[in-house]
N, C-alpha and C positions, 0 to 999 in steps of 0.2 A: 549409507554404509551399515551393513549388518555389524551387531556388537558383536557379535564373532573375531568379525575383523579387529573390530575397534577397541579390545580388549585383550584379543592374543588368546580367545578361549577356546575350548570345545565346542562347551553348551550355550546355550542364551538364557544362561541361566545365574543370577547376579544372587545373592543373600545379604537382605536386610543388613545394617548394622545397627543391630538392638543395642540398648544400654542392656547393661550387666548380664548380656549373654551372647557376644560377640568377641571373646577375646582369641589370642591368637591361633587356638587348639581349632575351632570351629572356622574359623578365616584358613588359617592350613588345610583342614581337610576338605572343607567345600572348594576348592581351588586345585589339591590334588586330587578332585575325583571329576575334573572337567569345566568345572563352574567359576566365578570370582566372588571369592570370598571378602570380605568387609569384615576390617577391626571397626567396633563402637568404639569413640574416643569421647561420647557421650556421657562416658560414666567413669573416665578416667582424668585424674590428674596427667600434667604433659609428661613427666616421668615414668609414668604408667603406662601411659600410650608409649612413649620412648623401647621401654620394655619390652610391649608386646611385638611391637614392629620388628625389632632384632630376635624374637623367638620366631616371627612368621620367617621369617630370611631363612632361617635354619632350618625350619622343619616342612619351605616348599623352595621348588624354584619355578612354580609358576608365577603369573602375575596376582595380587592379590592388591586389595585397595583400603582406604579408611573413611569411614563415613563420620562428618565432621556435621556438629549443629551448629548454625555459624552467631547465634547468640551466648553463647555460654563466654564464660571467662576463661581467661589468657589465652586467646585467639591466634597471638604475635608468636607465642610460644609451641603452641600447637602447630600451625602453618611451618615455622621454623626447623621442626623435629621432623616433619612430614620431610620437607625436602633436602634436609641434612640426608636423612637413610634412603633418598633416592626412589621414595615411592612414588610410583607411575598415575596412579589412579586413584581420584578423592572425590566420592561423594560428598555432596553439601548440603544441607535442610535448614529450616528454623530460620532463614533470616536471608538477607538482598543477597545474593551470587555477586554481583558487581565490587563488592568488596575484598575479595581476594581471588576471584578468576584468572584477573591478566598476568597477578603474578605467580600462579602455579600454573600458569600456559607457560609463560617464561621460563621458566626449569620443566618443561616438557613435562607437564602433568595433564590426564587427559580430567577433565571436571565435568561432573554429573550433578544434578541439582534436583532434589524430588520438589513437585508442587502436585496441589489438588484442586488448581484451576487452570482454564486458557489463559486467561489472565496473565498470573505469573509464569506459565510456560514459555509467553512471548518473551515479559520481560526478564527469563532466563538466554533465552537464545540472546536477545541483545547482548546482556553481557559477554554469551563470549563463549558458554559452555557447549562440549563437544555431544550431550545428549540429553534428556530428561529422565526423570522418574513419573509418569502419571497415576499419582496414587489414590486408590479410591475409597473411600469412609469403612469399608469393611477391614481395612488394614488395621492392623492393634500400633500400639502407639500410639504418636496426636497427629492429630485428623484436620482435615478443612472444618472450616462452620458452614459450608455450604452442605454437606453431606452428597455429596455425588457419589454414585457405586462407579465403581470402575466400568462397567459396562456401557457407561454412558458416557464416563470420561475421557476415557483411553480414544475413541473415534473422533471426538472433538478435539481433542491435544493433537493426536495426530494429523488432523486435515486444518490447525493452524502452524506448526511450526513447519521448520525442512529439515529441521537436526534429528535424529534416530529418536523412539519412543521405546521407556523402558516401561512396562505394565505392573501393579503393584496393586496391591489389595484381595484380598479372597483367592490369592495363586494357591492350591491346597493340592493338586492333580495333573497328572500332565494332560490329561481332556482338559480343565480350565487354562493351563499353559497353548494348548491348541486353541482354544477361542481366544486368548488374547492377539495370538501372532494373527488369526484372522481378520481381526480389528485393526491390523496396521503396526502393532507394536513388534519389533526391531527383537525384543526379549522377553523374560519376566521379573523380577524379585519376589524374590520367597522368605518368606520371616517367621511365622509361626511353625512352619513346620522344621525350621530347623534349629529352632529355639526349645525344641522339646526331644533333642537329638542330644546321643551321650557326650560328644564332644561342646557342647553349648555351656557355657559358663555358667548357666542359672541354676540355682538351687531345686533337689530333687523336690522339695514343696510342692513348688513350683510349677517344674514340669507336669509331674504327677497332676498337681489342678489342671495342664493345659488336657490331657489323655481325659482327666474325668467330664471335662465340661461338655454342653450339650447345646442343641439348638438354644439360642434367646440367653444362655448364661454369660456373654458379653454386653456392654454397654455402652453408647459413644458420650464422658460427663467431662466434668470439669468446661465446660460448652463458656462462659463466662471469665473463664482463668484461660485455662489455653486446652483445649477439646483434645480428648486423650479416648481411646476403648480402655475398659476395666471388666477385667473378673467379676461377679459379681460375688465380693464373699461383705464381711462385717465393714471393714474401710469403705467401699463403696455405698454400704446403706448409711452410713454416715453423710455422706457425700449427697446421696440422692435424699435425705431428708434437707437438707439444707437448702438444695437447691429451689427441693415444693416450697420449702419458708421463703421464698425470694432471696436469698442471699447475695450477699455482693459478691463481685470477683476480690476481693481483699478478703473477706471472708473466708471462702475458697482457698486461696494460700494461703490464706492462717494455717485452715483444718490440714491442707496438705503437709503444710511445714519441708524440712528440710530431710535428707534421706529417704523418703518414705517408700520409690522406687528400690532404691539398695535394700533396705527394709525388707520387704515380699521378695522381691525377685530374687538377690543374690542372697539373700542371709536366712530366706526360710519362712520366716512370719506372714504364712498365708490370710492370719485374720486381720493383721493392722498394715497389711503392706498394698501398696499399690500395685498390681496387678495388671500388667499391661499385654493385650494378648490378642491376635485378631478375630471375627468370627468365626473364621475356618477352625479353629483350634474343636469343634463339635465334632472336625472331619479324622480328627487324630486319635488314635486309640492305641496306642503303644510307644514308647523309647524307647526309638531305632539308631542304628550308627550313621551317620552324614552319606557314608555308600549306599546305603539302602535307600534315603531319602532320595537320591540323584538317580539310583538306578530303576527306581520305583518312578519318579518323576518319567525320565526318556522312554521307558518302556509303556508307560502312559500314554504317554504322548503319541508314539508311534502305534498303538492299537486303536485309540480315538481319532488317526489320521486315515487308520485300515479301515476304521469303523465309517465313515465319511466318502471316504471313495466307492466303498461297496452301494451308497445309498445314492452314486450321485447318478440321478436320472431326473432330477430337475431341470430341463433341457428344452 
């Protein structure tokens, strides 16, 4: 089943849901401009999230979804809010699907589950869920420890499971949106590029570092704690000295401590703040509006498909 279908969309076109720059403003407009938009609940208390969800209702009546980490705390609570306000569609990461799958299938919830291996691919589909996310090491946020690129991932995921493949990592273009759907993937998720879009929760710092940054200025650390991409500004060389000291993964959460995401992303502190971002972010050179981003993406797309057929004489 194309996620087309399987979502109620236009495009096959899914956005990330980032901590501290996925709240309902960015989930609304990526949703009314064709796409499904994801709130982060990531970064939210369950009243927070609560919140946001009743502001998406209002300002789309497309379908729009929440992407849930399934290790954080108050889970019960979370899961709870989700199906009180009747949302359709719940991304899940960070931890076993099988934990709360059958009962958001049970209240008609369709559940997506990113991994960045075959591995947990399968034991995604066992549990139950209606699609994956195949995400690959070039994606910002935390990463596999295998470091697979998406190019390599996304064909293996999809020639193990039978459930729809969603593509994730390094989507910066709709030419790289056409090499995924070539590979087999169903769709794509987009995350950096809409993470530096006006409607994006995350502080202009922020953004502005994703527009300045350049080839090699991301980096995949915290490898020991739990493997995250980073900015590379002062926190991070923090980070990468410790790690050449051999340091432990306790260690590592020391240094990181508590907020340090909220910190950089949403509050501005680009020198002490975690910086979370993927490589493509070298591809982005300006804060655009969520329309642009989509209409730039499809129009992409459709020139890299023109561009493709004009050369096919491979025969």
């Amino acid at each position: 089943m194309l996620i087309t279908e399987l979502f109620n969309i236009k495009y096959p076109v899914v956005q990330g849901g980032m901590i501290w720059c996925s709240g309902h403003k960015l989930a609304s407009a990526v949703s009314n401009n064709g796409g499904l938009g994801l709130i982060g609940s990531g970064s939210m208390h369950p009243e927070t999230l609560e919140e946001h969800i009743i502001k998406c209702k209002d300002e789309t009546t497309n379908p729009f979804g929440v992407n849930v980490p399934l290790l954080y705390p108050e889970m019960d609570r979370i899961i709870d809010i989700i199906i009180k306000h009747g949302v359709k569609i719940v991304f899940t990461s960070a931890g076993n699907p099988a934990l709360w799958t059958a009962k958001l299938k049970k209240h008609g919830i369709k559940v997506v589950h990113v991994v960045s291996n075959v591995k947990f691919a399968l034991k995604a589909q066992e549990a139950g869920v209606d699609a994956v996310v195949a995400e690959g090491f070039e994606a910002g946020g935390h990463n596999g420890k295998e470091e697979t690129t998406t190019l390599c991932l996304v064909p293996e995921v999809v020639r193990a499971v039978k459930i729809p493949v969603i593509a994730a990592g390094g989507v910066g273009s709709g030419a790289a949106m056409l090499a995924c759907l070539s590979m087999g993937a169903q769709g794509v998720q987009v995350g950096s590029l809409f993470a530096a879009t006006e409607e994006s929760s995350a502080h202009v710092n922020f953004k502005q570092m994703i527009i300045n940054a350049r080839e090699g200025d991301t980096q995949l650390s915290l490898k020991k704690h739990i493997p995250v991409r980073l900015l590379k500004n002062e926190f991070y060389q923090q980070v990468k000295a410790l790690e050449e000291e051999g340091g432990s993964a306790e260690e590592l959460a020391e240094l990181l401590g508590k907020g340090r995401a909220k910190k950089g992303m949403f509050e501005g502190d680009i020198a002490n703040g975690e910086l979370e971002i993927g490589q493509v972010s070298s591809q982005i050179k300006e804060i655009k509006t969520v329309e642009q981003v989509m209409q730039e993406l499809i129009t992409g797309y459709n020139r890299a498909l023109t561009r493709i057929q004009l050369l096919d004489h491979y025969r």
